[in-house]
N, C-alpha and C positions, 0 to 999 in steps of 0.2 A: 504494500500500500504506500502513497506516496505522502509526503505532507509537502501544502501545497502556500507560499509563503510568497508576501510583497520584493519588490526588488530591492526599496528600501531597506526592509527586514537581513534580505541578503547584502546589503553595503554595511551595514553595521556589525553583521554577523558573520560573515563569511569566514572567518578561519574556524569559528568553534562552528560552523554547518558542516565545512568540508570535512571536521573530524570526526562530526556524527555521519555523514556518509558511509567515511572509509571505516569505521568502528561497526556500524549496526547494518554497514549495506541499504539501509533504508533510501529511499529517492525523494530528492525533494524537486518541485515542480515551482519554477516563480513566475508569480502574473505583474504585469504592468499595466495600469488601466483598464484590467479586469480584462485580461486575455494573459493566458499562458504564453509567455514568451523561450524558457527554457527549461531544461532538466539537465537534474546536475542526481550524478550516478556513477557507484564504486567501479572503477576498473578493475578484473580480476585479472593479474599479468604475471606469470609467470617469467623471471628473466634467464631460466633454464631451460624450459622448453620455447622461447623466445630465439635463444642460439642455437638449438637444437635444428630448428626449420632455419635461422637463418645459413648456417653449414650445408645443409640438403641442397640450399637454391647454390649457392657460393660453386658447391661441388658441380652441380646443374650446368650452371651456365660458363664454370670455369675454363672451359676448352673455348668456348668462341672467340674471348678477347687475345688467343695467343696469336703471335704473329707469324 
């Protein structure tokens, strides 16, 4: 479920939102003028399997830049 908060709210609050993001994964949605303007929502990133695939491509495409 998201909670859904002013843009203000997010100017003033923004470090401790982005920490309840990345802590509870929760989403929060901000309106301006009473429309949803954005969402803001935890990245799950692995920087292991991140290198993983990026070695795969590395390997991949490794042969076409040799001269």
């Amino acid at each position: 479920m998201s909670m859904i908060i002013s843009i203000t709210d997010l100017r003033k609050n923004l470090f401790n939102l982005a920490e309840q993001v990345f802590s509870s994964g929760e989403e929060i949605e901000v309106e301006k003028e009473g429309r949803r303007i954005v969402k803001i929502v935890r990245i799950d990133d692995d920087p292991k399997e991140r290198a993983k695939r990026m070695l795969e491509v590395m390997k991949k495409i490794g042969g076409k830049f040799k001269n």
